[in-house]
N, C-alpha and C positions, 0 to 999 in steps of 0.2 A: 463488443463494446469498443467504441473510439470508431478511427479510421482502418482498414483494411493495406495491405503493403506488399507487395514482393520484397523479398528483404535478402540484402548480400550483405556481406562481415568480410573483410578481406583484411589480413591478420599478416604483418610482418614482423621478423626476428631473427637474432642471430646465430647462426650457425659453421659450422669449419668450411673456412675461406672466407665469410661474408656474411652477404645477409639472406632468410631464405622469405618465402609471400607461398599464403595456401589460403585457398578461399572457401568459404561455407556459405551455403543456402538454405533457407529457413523455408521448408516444404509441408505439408498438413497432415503428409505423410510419414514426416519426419528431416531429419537435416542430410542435407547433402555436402561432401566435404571433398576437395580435390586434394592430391598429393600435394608433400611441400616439398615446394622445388628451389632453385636457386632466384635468385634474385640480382641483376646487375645495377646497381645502386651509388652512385657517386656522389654524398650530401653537398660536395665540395664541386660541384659541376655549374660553372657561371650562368648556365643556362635556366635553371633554378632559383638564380636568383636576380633575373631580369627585371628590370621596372615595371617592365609589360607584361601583363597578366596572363596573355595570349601567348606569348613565349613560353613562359613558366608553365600554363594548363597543359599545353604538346607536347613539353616534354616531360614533364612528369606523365604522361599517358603512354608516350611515347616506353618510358622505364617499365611504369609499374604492370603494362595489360602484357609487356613482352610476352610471358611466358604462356603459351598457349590455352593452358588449363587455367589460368586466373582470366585472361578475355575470352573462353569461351563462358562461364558461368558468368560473366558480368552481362555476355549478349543473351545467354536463357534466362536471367534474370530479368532481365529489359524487356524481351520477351514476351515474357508470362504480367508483366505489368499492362502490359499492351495488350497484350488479350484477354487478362480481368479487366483493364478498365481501372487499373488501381494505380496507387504511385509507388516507386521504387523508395526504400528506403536503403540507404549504402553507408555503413559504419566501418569506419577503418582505424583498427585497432595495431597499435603500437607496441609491442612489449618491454618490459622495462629495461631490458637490455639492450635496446636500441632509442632510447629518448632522445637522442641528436636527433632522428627523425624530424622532431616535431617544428625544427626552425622551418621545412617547408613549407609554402603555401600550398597546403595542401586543397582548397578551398579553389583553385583554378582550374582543376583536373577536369583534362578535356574528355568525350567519349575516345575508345581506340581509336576509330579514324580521323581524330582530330580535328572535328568538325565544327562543333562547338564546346562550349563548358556546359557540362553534366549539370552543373547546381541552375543554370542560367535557360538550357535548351529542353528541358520537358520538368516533368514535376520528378525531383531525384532531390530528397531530403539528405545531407550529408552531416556525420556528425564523426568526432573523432572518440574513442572509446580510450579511457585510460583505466589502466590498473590501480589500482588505490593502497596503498598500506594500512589505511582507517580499513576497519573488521567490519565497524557498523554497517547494518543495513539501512540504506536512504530510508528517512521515516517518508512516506508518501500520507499525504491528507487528503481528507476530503473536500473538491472544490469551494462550500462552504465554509470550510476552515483555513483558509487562505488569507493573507495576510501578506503585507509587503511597507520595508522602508524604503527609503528614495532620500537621499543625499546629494546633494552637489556644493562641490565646493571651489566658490572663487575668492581665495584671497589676494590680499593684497600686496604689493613687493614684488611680483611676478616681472621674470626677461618683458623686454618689450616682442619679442618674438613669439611670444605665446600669449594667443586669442583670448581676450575675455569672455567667460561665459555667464548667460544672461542667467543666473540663478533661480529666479523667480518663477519664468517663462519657460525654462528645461521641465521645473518639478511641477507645474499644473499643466505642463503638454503629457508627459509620462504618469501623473496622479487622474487625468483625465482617458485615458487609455487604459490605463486599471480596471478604475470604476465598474463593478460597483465592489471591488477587493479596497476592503480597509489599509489606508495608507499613512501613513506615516514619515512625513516629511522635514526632514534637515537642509533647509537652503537659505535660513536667512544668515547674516554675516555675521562667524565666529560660532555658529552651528556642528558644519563638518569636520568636528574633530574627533578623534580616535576614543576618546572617551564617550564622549557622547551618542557616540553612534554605536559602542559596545553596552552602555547600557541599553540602547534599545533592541539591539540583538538578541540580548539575553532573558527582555522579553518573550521570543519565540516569532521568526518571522520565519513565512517561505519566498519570499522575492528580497533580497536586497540587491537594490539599483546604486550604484555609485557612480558617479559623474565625475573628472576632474583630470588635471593635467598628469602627466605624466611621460618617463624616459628611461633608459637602460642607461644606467651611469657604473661606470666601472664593473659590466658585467651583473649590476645588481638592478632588478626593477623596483624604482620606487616613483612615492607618487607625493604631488605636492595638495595635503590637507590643510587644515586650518586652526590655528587657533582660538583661543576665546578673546582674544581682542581684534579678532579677522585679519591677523598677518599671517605668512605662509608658514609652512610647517613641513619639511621635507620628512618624509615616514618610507623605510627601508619596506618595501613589500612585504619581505618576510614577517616582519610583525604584524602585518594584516592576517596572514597566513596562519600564523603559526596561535595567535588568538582566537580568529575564528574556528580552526580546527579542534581547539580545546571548548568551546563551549559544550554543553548539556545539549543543545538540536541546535545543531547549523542550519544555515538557511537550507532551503532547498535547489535554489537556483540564486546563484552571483551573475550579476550583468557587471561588466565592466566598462563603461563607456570613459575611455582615456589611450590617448593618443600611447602609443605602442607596451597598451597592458597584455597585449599576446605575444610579443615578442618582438623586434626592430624590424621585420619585416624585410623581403626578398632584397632590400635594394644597399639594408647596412647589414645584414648578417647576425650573425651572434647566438647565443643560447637560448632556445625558446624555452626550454625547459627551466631556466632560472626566472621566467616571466612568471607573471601571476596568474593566468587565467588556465594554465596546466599545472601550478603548484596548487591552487585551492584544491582541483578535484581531485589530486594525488592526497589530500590532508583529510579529504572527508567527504565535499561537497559535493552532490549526486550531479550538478551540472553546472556548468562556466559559459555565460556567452563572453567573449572577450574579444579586443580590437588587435591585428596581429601590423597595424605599421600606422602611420599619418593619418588616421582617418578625417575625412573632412566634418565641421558642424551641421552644414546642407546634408548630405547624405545620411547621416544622424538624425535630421529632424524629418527625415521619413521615413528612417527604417525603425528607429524605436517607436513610436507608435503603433506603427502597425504589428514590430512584434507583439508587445502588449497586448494589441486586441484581441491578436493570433491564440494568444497565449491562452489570454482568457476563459477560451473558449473550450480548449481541447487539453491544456498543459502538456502538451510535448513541445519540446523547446525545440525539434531541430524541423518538427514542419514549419513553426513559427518563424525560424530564421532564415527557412529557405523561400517561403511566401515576401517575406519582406525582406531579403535580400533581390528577390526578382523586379520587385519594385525600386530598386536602384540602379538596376541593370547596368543602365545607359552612365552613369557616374562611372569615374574610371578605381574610384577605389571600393567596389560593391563588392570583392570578394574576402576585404578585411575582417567581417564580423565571423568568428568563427567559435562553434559549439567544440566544448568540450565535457563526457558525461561517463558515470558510473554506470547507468540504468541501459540497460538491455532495450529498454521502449523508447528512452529520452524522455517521460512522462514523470512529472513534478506533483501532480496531483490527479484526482482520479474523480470523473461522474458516477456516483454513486447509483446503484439498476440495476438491471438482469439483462446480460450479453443477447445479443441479435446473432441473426443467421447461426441457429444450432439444426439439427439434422429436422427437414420437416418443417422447415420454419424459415418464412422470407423475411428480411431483415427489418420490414417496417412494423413487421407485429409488434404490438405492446403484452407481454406476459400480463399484466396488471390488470386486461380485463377479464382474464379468465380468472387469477386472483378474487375481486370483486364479485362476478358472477358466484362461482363457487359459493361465496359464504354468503350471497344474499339467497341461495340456496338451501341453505343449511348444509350443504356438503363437501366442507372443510373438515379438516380434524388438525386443528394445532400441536404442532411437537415443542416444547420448550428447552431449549439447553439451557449449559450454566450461565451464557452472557447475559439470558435474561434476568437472572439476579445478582451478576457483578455490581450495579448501584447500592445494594446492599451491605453482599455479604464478601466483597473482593472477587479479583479473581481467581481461577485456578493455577492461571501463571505463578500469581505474586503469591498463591499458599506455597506450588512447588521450590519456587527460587528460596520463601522463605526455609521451609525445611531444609532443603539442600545446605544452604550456608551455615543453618542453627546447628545442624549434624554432621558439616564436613562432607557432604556427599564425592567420594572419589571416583564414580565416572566421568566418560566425556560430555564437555561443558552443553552441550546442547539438549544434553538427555536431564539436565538439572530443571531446563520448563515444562519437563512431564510429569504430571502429577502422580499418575499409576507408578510410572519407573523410579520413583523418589520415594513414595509410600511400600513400593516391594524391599525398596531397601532399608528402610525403619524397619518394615515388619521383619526380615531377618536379619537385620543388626540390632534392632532394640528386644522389639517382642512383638507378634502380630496386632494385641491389643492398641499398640502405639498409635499408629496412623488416625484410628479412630479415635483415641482423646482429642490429637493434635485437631483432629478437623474441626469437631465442636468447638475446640478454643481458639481456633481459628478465626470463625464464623463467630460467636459469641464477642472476642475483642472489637469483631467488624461494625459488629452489631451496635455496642456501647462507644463508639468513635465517632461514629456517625451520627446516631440518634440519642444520646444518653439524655436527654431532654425529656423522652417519649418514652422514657424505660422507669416503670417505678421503680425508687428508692430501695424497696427489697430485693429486686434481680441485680441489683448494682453491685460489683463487689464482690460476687458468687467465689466460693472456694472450689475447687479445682472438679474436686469427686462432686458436686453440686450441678455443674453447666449441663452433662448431659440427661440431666431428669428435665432441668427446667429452661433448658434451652427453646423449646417450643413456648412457654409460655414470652419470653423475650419477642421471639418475632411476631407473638402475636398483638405485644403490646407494640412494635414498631411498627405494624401493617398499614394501623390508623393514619399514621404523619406519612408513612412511603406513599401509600395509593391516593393522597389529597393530591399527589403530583399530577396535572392533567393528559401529559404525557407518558407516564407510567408504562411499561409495558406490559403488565399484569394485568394492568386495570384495561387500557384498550383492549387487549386480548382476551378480558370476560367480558366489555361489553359487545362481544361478537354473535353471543347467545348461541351459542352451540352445544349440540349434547355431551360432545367429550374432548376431553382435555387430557396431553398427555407430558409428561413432565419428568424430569431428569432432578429438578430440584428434590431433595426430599424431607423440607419442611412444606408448612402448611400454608404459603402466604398465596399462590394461586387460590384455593381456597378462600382464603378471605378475601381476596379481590373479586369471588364470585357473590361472594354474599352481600358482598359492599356492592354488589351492582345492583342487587335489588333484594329486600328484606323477606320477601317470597321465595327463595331461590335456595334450594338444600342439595347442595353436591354435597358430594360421598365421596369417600379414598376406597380404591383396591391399588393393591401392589401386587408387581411380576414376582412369582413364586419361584425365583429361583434358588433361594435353599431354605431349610428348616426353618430359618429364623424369621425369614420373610413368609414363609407359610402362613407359621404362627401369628405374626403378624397382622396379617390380610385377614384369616380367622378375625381376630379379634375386632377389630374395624369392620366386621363384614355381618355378624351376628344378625342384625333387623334386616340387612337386602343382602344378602349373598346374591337373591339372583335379579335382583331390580332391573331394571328396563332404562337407561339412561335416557333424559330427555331435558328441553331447554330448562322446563322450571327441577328438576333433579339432574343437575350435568355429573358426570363422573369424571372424577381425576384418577388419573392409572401414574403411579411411581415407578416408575420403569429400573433404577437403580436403588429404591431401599425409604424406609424410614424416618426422619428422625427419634421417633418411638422407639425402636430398637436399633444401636447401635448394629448389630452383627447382619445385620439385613440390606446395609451400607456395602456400595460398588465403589472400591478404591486404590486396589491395587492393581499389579498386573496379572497374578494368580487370580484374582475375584475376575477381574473380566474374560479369563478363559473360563474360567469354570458356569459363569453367568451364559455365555457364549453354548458350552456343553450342554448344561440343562434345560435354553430354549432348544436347541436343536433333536434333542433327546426325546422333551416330551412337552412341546408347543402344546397343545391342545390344552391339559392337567395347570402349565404354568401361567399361559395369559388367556385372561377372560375373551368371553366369546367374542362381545360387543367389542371391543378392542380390535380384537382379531379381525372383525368384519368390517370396522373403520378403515382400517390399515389397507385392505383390499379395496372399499368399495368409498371411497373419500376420497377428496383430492388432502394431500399432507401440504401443511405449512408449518417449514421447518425452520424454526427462529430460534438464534441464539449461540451456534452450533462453528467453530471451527473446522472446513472438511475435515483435517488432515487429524482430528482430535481421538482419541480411544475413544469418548463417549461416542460421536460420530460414527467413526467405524463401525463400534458396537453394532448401533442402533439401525443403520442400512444394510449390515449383512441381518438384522433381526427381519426387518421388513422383506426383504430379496427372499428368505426361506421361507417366507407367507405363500401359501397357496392361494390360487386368486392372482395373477400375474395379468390373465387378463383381462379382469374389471381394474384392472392398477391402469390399465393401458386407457381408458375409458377420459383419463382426468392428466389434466400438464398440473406438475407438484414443481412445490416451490422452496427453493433453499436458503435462506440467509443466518449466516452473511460469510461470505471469503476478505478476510483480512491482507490488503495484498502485503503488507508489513510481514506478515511470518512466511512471505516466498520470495525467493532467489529472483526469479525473472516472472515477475505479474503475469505477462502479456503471452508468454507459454503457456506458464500452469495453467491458467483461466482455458486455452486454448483445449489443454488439455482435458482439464477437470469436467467440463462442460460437454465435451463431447462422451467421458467415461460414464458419467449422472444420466446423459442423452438417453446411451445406448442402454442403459440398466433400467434406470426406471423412468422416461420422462422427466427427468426432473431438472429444473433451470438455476441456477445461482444468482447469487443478488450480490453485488458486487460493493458492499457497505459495513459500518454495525449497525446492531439494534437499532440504536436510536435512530438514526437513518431512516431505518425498514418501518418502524413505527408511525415516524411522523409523518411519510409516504402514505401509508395505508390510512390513516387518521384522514388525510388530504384528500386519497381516490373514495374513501366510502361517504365523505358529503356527496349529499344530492347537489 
């Protein structure tokens, strides 16, 4: 997915005597990491902070490639970009003990032999990495969910010493560079004000653009907004800061366009780190473009478009700033605009798809047709997780976080969004029956919250001991109003007409989305036998076809974790998933039905719904890997969604990684979305 990189990190910090610099490479192999060594560093060295960018670039190259082992990995880095064929990407990460760092311009930095500037003489995307104090993890969207406001504010009262800006002309040059990302524009007179522009934040945006004057007065960056009767408005930085950091979703990217919102710049000195466009990403914000001294309006009015378009396109902010910074070259202040960012990638949002170039595979293949192919085949076999009924019935997340807080859950805070590990601790802190109440009532509230419209009046209201008898008739009465949805992912995925259907939910609404597809159409439930209760179970549901023949007008649905019908036949802890675990591996043949069996092997799997990193996940791929038949599995490219990049540390690894793991194991490709996503995709590839 995205663009390909040679990628360097070169990482300073302080150490006894000084400062030290150790650099890492981002290998496929793995990372490569050099000693940390000293560092001769003088932030106070006039040469630093020369007017001339060419000054500044030499010798900061001159400092930072000194030590032998940081410029040899920057020239094997360089390198290996030249010999892919790919661009360097080079992130230089600060630690918080050395934050003076950041007054340099660091954005001038020539190659070692100080020939040229790296950002300016081949394609070498440069971004500055900061450490954050905010925990949160950047929430990343999907390009379609992208969203942006745009601000500019000229008021009036202004030095004569500082430019007017054309209001009008900034926001439909920069709303026109968006396009077609929903914009949200504050630029008529007495707009740009602090108010006004936090309500619309609080909307939820991922682009806020801010336009407008600004200076470093008494050591403090502030910037001059507007008020409601369009005089100026001097506003302390920090307040911008310290607001924005507090909302519910911070943007995802801050532009800053205002004359020294990075800091006073090489030529008056001062604290970059009291500027704003490194206090935002220290507060939360996954990434800051910011201006770091005088930048001109001309050079402005062709480097912000073009990033925009840049952006557009790819949302990584530090290619976009390096493409449209090169486009200013020839200006003498082109190396002001400078990224500052959380993200491992610099990427603000994400194309939703299944990654290119995995093992076996040139990178212009589309997975999608063999998708297609497959089911107009009939040689799919759909696996459903639980995100295919979070429009329902919530998710798993929001059941664990809620038990966890309802019970005081005292593990570590991370283990409170696993459901198994939150339900092991009901069942030996409360009683093992616990988990399974809570679930019905879970699902049951979910139920009546959403649809209480569509629920007759006697399921309303249910008393406690009540939900799990008549829990199944609830969703059977909500089936009707869910599956009218024409996007539905139940319903798409029975109008696929396939024999079998395999499913993690364990109510019965798959089911009625098969029937709902056509009034001919008599699926049947079996469930994995993996204990007594689930036996019984499958028994009794199995009575007229134990050994029926699935096919398009009889499909079978297989419950791979349990019933609604019988509580005790319900996967929900973390003891239920070993021991489910034990008894497929024990006695596969006895536990899951043939036909299943032979799907699993001899079918390409589309696997929707599914968090890799989830227990049901896991479960469900070590189930498949111990199928014999590996190799009719090898026969078919199987398909995975979705990877949420939200619940990973560094998207742009894991995927690297996850992808190759899935590769090597079964074929199998990820889809880099949710549901709804992968749905309305497949809905799009199966028109004729």
């Amino acid at each position: 997915m995205g663009h390909r990189y040679a990628e360097l990190e070169i990482l300073i910090s302080t150490g006894p005597g000084g400062y030290q610099v150790e650099a890492r490479r981002r290998m496929p192999t793995g990372d490569v990491i050099t000693p940390r060594v000293p560092l001769t560093l003088a932030p106070a060295n006039p040469a630093f902070r020369d007017a001339d960018p060419q000054v500044c670039g030499r010798a900061l190259a001159a400092t930072l490639f000194a030590p032998p082992d940081v410029r040899d990995a920057f020239v094997a880095a360089q390198t290996a970009a030249q010999e892919a064929g790919v661009d360097l990407r080079l992130r230089l990460r600060v630690s918080v003990d050395a934050t003076e760092l950041h007054v340099l311009p660091w954005e001038t930095l020539f190659d070692p032999g100080g020939q040229a500037p790296l950002c300016l003489s081949q394609r070498c995307f440069f971004s500055r990495y900061l450490f954050s104090r905010e925990m949160r993890l950047p929430r990343l969207r999907p390009r379609s969910g992208v969203s942006a406001l745009v601000a500019v504010a000229n008021p009036g009262g202004l030095a004569e010493d500082l430019a007017r800006i054309d209001a009008t002309a900034e926001a439909a040059r920069i709303g026109a560079a968006l396009a077609p990302i929903p914009v949200t524009t504050l630029a008529e007179p007495g707009q740009a004000g602090t108010e006004r522009m936090f309500a619309a934040l609080r909307e939820g945006v991922e682009v806020f653009y801010l336009v407008c004057h600004g200076a470093m007065i008494d050591d403090e960056p502030m910037l001059w907004l507007e008020r409601v009767d369009g005089s100026r408005d001097l506003v302390a930085g920090r307040v911008l800061v310290n607001r924005i950091g507090l909302l519910e979703r911070p943007p995802s990217l801050v532009v800053l366009c205002s004359c020294q919102s990075a800091g006073t710049g090489p030529a008056r000195g001062g604290d970059m780190m009291k500027a704003l466009g490194p206090l935002l990403a220290q507060a939360g914000v996954p990434a800051v473009l910011a201006m770091q001294g005088n930048v001109g309006m001309e050079s402005m009015g062709t480097f912000m478009p073009l990033f925009f378009a840049e952006l557009r396109e790819h949302g990584e902010v530090d290619r976009a700033a390096g493409v449209a910074r090169a486009a200013i070259a020839t200006q003498p202040d082109w190396w002001m605009p400078a990224v500052f960012t959380r993200l491992e990638s610099a990427r603000i949002f994400y194309p939703p798809g299944f990654g290119a170039g995995g093992a076996g595979e040139e990178a212009g293949d589309d997975p999608w047709r063999a998708v297609i192919d497959n089911i107009r085949h009939g040689e799919t076999t759909p696996i459903l997780g639980p995100g295919v009924g979070e429009p329902l019935f919530g998710s798993r997340l929001q059941m664990a976080q809620t038990w966890a807080e309802t019970f005081h859950f005292p593990m570590a805070a991370h283990e409170r969004d696993e459901l198994p590990q939150v339900a092991q601790y009901l069942s030996a802190s409360q009683q093992p029956v616990t988990p399974r109440r809570l679930f019905y009532r879970f699902l049951y509230q979910q139920l009546c919250e959403q649809y209480r419209d569509a629920i007759p009046p006697p399921l309303l209201g249910l008393h406690e001991e009540d939900i799990v008898a008549q829990l199944g008739e609830v969703v059977a009465a909500v089936a009707g109003a869910r599956l009218a949805v024409p996007d539905d992912a139940h319903r798409v995925l029975a109008q696929l007409r396939l024999p079998v259907y395999i499913t993690t939910d364990p109510s019965d609404l798959l089911v009625h989305a098969l029937r709902a597809r056509d009034s001919e159409v008599r699926p049947f439930v079996r469930l994995c036998r993996w204990n007594a209760a689930a036996e019984a179970c499958d028994d009794a549901l199995t009575v007229d076809h134990r050994d029926a023949r699935p096919t398009t007008r009889t499909p079978m649905v297989f419950k791979m974790f349990g019933d609604l019908r019988e509580p005790r036949s319900l996967v929900l802890t973390e003891d239920q998933y070993f021991d489910y675990l034990i008894s497929v591996s024990k006695n596969l043949d006895a536990i899951i039905p043939l036909p299943i069996r032979a799907r699993l092997n001899d079918s390409a799997l589309l696997i929707v719904g599914f968090d890799v990193q989830s227990w049901d996940f896991r479960v469900l791929f070590r189930t498949i890997l111990n199928q014999e038949g590996a190799d009719l599995r090898s026969e078919y490219l199987h398909m995975s969604a979705q990877l949420d990049p939200n619940s990973i540390l560094d998207p742009v690894s894991a995927r690297r990684y996850l992808e190759r793991y899935f590769q090597d194991k079964a074929r199998m490709k990820l889809y880099w979305g949710d549901v709804a996503m992968f749905v309305a995709e497949l809905q799009r590839r199966l028109r004729p």
